[in-house]
C-alpha positions in Angstrom: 190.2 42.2 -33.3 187.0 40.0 -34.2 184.6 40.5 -31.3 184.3 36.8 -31.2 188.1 36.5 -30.3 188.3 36.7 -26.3 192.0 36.7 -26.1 194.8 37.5 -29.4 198.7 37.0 -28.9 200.8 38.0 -32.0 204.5 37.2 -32.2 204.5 37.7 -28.7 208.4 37.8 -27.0 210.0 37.8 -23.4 213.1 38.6 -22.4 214.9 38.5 -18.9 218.2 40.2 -18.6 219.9 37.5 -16.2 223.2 39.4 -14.0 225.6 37.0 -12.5 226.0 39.2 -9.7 224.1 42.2 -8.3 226.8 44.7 -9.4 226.3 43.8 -12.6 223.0 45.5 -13.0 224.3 49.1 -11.3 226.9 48.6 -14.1 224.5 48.2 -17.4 222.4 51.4 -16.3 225.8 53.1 -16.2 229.1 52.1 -18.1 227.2 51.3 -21.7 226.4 55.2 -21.6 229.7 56.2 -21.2 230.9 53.7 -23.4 228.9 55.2 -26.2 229.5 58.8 -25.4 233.3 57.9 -25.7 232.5 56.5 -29.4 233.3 52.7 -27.6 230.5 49.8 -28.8 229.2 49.3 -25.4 229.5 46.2 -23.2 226.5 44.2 -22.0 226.9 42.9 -18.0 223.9 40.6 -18.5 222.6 37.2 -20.6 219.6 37.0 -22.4 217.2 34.3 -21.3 214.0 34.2 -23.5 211.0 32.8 -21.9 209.0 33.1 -24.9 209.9 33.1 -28.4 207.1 34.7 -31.4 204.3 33.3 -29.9 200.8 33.7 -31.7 197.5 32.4 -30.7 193.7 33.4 -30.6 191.6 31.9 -28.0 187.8 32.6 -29.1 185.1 33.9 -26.4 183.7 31.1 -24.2 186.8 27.9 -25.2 188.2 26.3 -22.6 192.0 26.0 -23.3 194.4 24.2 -21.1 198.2 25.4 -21.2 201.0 22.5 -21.0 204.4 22.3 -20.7 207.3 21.4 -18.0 208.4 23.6 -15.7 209.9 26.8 -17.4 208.6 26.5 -20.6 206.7 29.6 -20.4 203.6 29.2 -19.4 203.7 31.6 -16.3 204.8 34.1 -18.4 202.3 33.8 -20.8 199.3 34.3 -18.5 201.0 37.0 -16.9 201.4 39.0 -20.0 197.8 38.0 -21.1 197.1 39.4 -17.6 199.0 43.1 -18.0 201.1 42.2 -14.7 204.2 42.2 -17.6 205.4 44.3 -20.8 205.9 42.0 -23.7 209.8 42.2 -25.3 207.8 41.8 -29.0 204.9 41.3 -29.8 201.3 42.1 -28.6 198.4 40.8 -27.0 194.7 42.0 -27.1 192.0 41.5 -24.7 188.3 41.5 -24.8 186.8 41.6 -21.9 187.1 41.5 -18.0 189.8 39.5 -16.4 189.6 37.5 -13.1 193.5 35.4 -12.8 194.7 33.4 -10.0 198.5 33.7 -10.9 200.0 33.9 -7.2 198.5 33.2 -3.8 198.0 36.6 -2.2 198.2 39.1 -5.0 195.8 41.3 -4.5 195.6 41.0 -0.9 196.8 43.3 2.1 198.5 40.7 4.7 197.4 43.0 7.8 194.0 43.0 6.5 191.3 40.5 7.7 189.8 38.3 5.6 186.4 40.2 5.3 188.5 43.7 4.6 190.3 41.4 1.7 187.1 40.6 0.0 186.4 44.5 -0.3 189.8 45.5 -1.0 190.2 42.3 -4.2 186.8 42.8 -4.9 187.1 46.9 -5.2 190.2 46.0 -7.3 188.9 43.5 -9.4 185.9 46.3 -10.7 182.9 44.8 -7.8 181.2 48.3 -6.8 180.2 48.7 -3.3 176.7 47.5 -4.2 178.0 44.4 -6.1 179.8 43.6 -2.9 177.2 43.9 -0.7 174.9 41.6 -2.5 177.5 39.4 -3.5 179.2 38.9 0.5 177.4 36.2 2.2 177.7 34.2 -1.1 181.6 34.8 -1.2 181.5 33.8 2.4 179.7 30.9 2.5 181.9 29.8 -1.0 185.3 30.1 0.5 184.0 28.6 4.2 186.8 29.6 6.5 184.6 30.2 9.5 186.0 32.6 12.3 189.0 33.1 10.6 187.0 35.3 8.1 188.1 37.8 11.1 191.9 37.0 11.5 194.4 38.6 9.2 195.0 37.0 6.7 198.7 36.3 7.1 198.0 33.5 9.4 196.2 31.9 6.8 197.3 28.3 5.0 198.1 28.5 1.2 194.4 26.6 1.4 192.7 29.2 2.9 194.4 31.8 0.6 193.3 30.0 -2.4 189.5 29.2 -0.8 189.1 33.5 -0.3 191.2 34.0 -3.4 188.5 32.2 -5.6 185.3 32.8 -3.9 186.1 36.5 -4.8 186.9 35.6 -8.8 184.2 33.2 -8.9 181.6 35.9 -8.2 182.3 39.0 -10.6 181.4 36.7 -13.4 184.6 37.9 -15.2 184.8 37.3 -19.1 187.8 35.7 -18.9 188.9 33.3 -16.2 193.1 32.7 -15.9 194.4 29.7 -13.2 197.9 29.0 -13.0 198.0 25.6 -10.4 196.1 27.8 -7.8 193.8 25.0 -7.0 196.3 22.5 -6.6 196.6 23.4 -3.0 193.2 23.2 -2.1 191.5 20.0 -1.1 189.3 17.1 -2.9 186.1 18.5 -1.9 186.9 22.4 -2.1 188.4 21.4 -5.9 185.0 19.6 -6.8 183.6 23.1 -5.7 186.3 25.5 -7.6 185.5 23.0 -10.7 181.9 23.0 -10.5 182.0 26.8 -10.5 184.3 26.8 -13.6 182.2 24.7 -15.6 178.9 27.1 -14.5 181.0 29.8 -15.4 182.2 28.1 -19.4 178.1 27.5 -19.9 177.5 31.2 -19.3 180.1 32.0 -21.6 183.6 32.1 -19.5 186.3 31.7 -21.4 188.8 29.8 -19.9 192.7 29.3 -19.5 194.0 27.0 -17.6 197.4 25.7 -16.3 197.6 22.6 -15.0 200.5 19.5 -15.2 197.1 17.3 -14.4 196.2 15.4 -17.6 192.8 14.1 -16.2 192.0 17.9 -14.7 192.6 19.3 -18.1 191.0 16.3 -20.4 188.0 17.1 -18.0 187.6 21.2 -18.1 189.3 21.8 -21.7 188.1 20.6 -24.7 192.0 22.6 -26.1 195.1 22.1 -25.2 198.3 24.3 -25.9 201.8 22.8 -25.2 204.7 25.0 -24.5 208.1 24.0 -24.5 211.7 26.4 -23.9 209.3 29.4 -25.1 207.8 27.7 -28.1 204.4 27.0 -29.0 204.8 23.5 -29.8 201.5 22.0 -30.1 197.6 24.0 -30.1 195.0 21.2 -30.9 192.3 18.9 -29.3 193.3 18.3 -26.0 193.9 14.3 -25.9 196.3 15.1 -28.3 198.4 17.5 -27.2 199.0 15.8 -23.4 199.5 12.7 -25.5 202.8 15.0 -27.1 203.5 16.5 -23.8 203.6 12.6 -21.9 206.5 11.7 -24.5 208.1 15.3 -23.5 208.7 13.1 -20.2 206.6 15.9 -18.6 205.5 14.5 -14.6 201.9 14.5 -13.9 200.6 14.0 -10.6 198.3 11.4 -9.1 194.7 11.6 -9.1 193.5 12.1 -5.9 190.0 9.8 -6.3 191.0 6.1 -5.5 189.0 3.1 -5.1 189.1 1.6 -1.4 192.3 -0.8 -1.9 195.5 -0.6 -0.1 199.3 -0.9 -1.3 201.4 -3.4 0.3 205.3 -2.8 0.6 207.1 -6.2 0.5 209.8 -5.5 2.9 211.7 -8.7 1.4 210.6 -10.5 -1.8 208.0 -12.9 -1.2 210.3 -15.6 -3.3 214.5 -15.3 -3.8 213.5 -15.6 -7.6 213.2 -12.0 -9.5 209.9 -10.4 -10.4 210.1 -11.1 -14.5 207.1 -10.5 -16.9 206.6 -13.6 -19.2 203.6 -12.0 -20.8 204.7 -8.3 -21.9 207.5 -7.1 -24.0 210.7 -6.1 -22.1 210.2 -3.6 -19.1 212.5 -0.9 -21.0 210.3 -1.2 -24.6 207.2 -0.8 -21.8 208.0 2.3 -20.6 207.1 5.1 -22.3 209.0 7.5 -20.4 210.5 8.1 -17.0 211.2 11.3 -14.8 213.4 11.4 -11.2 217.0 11.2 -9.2 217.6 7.9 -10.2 218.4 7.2 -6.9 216.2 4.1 -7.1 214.3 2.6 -10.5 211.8 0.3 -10.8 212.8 -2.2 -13.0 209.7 -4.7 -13.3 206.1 -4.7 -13.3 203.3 -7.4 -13.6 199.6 -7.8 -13.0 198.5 -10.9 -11.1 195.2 -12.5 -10.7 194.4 -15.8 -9.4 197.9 -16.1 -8.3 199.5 -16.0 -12.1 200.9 -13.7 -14.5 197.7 -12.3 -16.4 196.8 -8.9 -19.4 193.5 -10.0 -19.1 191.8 -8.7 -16.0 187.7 -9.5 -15.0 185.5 -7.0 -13.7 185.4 -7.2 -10.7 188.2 -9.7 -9.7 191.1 -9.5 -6.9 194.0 -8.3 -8.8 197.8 -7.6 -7.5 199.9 -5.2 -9.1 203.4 -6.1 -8.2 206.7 -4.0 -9.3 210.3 -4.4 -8.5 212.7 -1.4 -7.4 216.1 -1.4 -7.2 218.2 1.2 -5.0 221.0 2.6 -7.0 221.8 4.7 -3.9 221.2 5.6 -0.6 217.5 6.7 0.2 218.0 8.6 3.5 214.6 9.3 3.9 211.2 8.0 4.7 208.9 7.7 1.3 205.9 6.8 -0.4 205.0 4.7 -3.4 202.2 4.9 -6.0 200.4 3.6 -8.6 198.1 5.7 -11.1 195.8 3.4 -13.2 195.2 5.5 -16.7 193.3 4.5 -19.9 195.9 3.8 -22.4 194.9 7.8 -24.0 196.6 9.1 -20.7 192.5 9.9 -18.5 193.9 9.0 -15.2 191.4 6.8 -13.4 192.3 6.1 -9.9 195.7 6.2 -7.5 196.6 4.2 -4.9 199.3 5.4 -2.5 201.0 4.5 0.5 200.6 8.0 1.9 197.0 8.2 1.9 196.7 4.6 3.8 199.3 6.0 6.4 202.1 3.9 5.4 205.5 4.9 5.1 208.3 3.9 3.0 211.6 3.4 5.4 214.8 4.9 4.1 216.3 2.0 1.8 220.1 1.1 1.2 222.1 1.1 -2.0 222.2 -2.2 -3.3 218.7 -3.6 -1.6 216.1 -5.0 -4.3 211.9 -4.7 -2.8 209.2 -6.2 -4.0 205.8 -3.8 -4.1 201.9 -5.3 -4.1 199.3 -2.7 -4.7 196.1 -5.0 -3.9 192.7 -4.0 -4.7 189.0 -5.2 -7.0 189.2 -4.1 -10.9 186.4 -1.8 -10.7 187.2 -1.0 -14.1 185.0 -2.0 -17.5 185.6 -3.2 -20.9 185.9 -1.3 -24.1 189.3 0.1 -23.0 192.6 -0.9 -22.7 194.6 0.1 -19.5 198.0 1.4 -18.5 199.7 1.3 -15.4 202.4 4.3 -13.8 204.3 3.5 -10.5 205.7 6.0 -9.0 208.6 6.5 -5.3 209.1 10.0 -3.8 211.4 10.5 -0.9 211.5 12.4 1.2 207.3 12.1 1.5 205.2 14.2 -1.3 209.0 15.5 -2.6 210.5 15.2 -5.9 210.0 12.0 -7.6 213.2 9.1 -6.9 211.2 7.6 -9.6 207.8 8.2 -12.0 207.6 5.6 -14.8 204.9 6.0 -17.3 203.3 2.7 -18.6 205.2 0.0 -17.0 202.3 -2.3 -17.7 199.3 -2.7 -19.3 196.1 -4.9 -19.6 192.9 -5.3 -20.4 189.9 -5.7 -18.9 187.3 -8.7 -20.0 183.6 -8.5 -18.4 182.5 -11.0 -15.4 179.1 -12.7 -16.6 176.0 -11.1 -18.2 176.4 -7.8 -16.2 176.5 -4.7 -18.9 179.0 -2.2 -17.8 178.5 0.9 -20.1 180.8 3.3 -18.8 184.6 2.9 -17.5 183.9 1.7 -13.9 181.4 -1.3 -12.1 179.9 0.1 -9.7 177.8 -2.3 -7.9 175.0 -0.5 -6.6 170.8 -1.3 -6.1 167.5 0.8 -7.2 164.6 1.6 -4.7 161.8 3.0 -5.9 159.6 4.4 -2.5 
């Protein structure tokens, strides 16, 4: 292997041997061996389920690739056989270099052990000598910032705080290669800004990085390569814009961006009019969408941007807008919600959210047959040069599976307010003091 190749799968395989029933397994270590020594072809008690299927890929030292694909197309498996934690079916894959992976919250840590006895015991097995530790432990401290329960076991510890000890440890052995698998999802906005910050110091000095995320903004942002797995199969390995572009018509669910401008949603118990929401601007809600993911329990069936108090695609900087959607409940919805909005450039960069969860609103449980009317108010801080997509989104019960995500249920544009130059994607009024 070329020395500038960090990481180098070849026709790389999995297989699982999936038993119906426990018994099954005592029977295949047993009965195919007497089947055989009595000259009968032997019976299998098991189905083959193949995670991955003759997967090759080279990852050179230092890229940032990001690894795509819905839930079970292999991308777990993948790391973890990058990572030595499984034996490849077929196949091989060479490493070069020092691994630090956050595959699972807690491997590598002893449950009855503090927090401070973790960060000798991970650090002692991720190659830190006794030396690097002690230099490196007030820095690992004050990175993680768990306060006093640095002393508790760390048992009692939130998935946060598991992931905020987990990383401060990996972050300082300055590994070669750097493997996350949706560790940091659990962690807060400002501890992720941190654990991202960190990555990026790490991908100047040379890091390379892989990275698992169903966030097309975090990915965009960190990984200039994409890969897109799907049933097993490397589908897609090119620039990144690209491949989330293949994995959105997938009908792959991303979630929300957690930055949002200060704007509220408002949930129209009862339409503000008896007349139905209808867009007589934009093609037909079901040409809109570009794809859809949930129960079904409840779809949105319209959506329409509204400034000035009319149907508008062309937005101002800077202007009060309404976003305004329909949903209709196909069946009961037992359980109190949320609702959602995700404002994207039309390339899939998610911008900004706006949800009823984080403005402590919630959505009552709604009836089968009920039709409601949802404004999501707020000031386009967006500015030209780009087109815009909207994606609405109702979860029930709160931050559960999706009743129902559709992607690009409208669109519009944005047209500049006066002489004011806007270079970048968002207006942000703002003044200059020189003291």
């Amino acid at each position: 292997m070329s020395s500038e190749i960090a990481i180098s799968v070849k026709d790389l395989s999995k297989c699982y041997h999936i038993y119906e029933q426990p018994r099954d397994r005592l029977k295949q270590m047993i009965l195919p061996r007497m089947h055989r020594s009595a000259g009968r072809q032997p019976q299998t008690y098991y189905k083959e389920f193949w995670a991955l299927h003759s997967l090759s890929l080279d990852i050179r030292r230092g890229e940032a690739v990001g690894i795509v694909g819905r839930n079970g197309g292999g991308k777990s498996t993948l790391l973890q056989l990058i990572c030595g934690t499984l034996e490849p079916t077929t196949g091989s894959v060479a490493v070069n270099g020092r691994i630090a992976a956050l595959l699972e919250l807690g491997a590598g840590f002893n449950p009855e052990f503090t927090g401070r006895e973790n960060i000798h015991l991970n650090g002692s097995i991720l190659g830190l000598t006794a030396n690097d530790l002690k230099e490196s432990f007030d820095s690992i401290v004050a990175f993680a910032d768990i306060g006093d329960h640095l002393e508790q076991p760390v048992k009692t510890y939130s998935s946060g705080m598991f992931v905020r000890l987990a990383f401060a440890v990996q972050a300082h052995i300055k590994p070669d290669i750097l493997i996350i698998d949706e560790a940091l999802s659990v962690g807060d906005q400002f501890f992720q800004a941190k654990c991202y910050a960190a990555i990026r110091k790490m991908m100047h000095e040379g890091t390379t990085v892989l990275f698992v995320s169903h966030s097309a903004s975090t990915v965009k942002a960190l990984c200039p390569r994409a890969v897109l797995l799907d049933r097993g199969h490397l589908l897609m390995d090119g620039p990144a814009s690209q491949v989330l572009d293949r994995y959105f018509i997938l009908g792959a669910a991303t979630e929300g961006c957690t930055a949002r401008p200060e704007s509220a949603p408002v949930l129209a118990q009862k339409p503000e009019t008896s007349a139905p929401l209808l867009s007589l601007l934009q093609p037909p809600f079901a040409r809109r969408v570009s794809h859809r993911v949930g129960t079904g329990q409840a779809r949105f069936v319209e959506c329409v941007i509204v400034g000035n108090g009319l149907e508008t695609t062309e937005v101002q900087t800077g202007s009060a807008i309404s976003i305004q959607a329909a949903l209709e409940v196909q069946r009961d919805c037992p359980f109190e919600g949320e609702v959602g909005l995700v404002v994207s450039t039309i390339e899939g960069v998610e911008l900004f959210a706006i949800n009823s969860f984080f403005n402590g609103q919630r959505i009552p449980p709604l009836k089968a047959g009920e039709r409601h009317q949802l404004r999501f108010e707020f000031v386009c801080p967006l500015s030209t040069g780009a087109r815009y997509r909207v994606d609405l989104g109702y979860r029930m019960p709160i931050q559960g599976e999706y009743v129902d995500k559709v992607f690009a249920a409208a669109g519009f544009n944005v047209m500049n307010q006066g002489d004011r130059i806007v270079p970048l994607l968002f207006d942000v009024p703002g003044k200059v003091v020189l003291a």
